[in-house]
Steps between C-alpha positions, in 0.01 A plus 500: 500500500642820390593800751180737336270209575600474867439869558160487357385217733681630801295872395195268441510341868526867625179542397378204629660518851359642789491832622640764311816585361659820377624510130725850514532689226894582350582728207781334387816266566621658773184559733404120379851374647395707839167367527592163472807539754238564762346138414163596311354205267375666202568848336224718233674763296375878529416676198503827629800422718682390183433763251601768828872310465472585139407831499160486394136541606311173618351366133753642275652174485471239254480124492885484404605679778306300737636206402826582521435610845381157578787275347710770759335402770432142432858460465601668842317294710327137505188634640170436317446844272142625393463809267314769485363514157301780502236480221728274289590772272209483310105550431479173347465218686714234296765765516464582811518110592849502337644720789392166750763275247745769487559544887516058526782500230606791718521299763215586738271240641202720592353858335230707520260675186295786625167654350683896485516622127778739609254790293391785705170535287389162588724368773338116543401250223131407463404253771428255154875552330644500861360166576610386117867610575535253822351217302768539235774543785369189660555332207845576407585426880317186518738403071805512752711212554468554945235686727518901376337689781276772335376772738143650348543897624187731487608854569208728531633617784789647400367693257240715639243206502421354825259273390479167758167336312709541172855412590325202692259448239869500247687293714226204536481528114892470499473210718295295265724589230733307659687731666719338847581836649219802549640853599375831539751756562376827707252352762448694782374349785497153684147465427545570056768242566271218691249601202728368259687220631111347626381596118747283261590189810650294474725633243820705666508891521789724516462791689712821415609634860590874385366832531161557722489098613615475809539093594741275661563148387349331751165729463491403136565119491261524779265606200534268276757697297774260320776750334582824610755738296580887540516589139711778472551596822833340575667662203365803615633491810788449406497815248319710783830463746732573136257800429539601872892476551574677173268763599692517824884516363301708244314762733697490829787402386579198794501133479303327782330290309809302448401402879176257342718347211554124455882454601672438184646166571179359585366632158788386315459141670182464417498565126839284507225145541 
């Protein structure tokens, strides 16, 4: 049994475990190396955190770029790697399909297909083409040689939609499709979150812990939550304390911050494995 197919049914049992696990989010090689020094079991690139490395807004990326991202990161570390597809680069959902065979000769064992458009004029597919899209990401997942987690994402929240009878009504739809994983990125509060997890059981849902949602662990495996990631919230962290220390040398002229830095020898150990 090849090395890909191991990941993929060690990801697989993740989601079939109990309780719930954390899937953290890195940007690229480096953070991926860090995150699985500190003995996490499966990693979920960042979109957003990824095209911030490159200089560019979140969605300005394209499918090419991704995947080299994810050969990067597949390569650092032995951990299980899902992908954040986005809409898979297309309208179309054959094309859009393609993005789900793409990340597996990547590398990846898991990725996710959301129903965004990335259009400001109309910002979410049709509830009808949405549904259409999983059911041809399903079945390119399901042509694979091993277990290809595909995450269903409905994200009226996060654009100015918060909808729960539609993303629920989306996700359910999702779920017959075939999907394995539901998400819905930009819940709020404990009780949107029990609303959803009760709605599409017993299939697994990730829960994005960043922004206004304030849970622990515990609290949501207590809920029924599977998967939990932070999105881009790592990789902004980690540009917030850059943006703040440059603004100090910059502005005041002192370096304090130097005080909160990883010790270089530990840094240069780490990436050494």
């Amino acid at each position: 049994m090849d090395a890909q197919t191991l990941r993929a049914q060690a990801f697989k049992a993740l989601h079939e475990g109990a309780g719930a696990f954390v899937i953290p989010n890195p940007w690229d090689a480096g953070s991926a190396k860090m995150l699985a020094s500190l003995g996490y079991q499966a990693l979920a690139t960042t979109s957003a955190g990824y095209a911030f490395s490159m200089g560019r807004p979140d969605g300005a990326l394209k499918l090419e770029d991704t995947l080299a991202n994810v050969r990067a990161i597949v390569a650092a570390t032995d951990l299980p790697v899902a992908v954040d597809l986005e809409n898979g680069f297309a309208d179309d959902p054959q094309q859009s399909a393609q993005s789900v065979l793409g990340a597996a000769s990547a590398g990846a064992v898991g990725g996710s297909i959301e129903d965004a458009t990335g259009r400001e004029d109309g910002p979410i597919y049709c509830f009808e083409h949405a549904v259409a899209r999983i059911d041809a990401a399903v079945a390119a997942a399901r042509s694979l040689p091993f277990p290809f987690t595909l995450t269903a994402r409905a994200e009226n929240y996060l654009h100015g939609n918060p909808d729960l009878a539609d993303t629920i009504r989306r996700l359910q739809a999702f779920a017959e499709a075939g999907a394995d994983v539901l998400y819905a990125p930009g819940l709020r509060t404990a009780e949107e979150v029990l609303a959803v997890v009760r709605a599409v059981a017993p299939k697994p849902v990730n829960v994005l812990m960043s922004g206004g949602l304030k849970l622990t662990v515990a609290q949501l495996s207590e809920m029924g939550v599977k998967r939990i990631s932070v999105g881009s919230a790592l990789a902004l962290a980690a540009y917030g304390e850059f943006y703040r220390a440059a603004r100090e040398i910059h502005d005041q002229g002192t370096f304090t911050f130097t005080e909160r830095t990883l010790p270089y020898s530990q840094a240069n150990q780490l990436f050494k494995g």
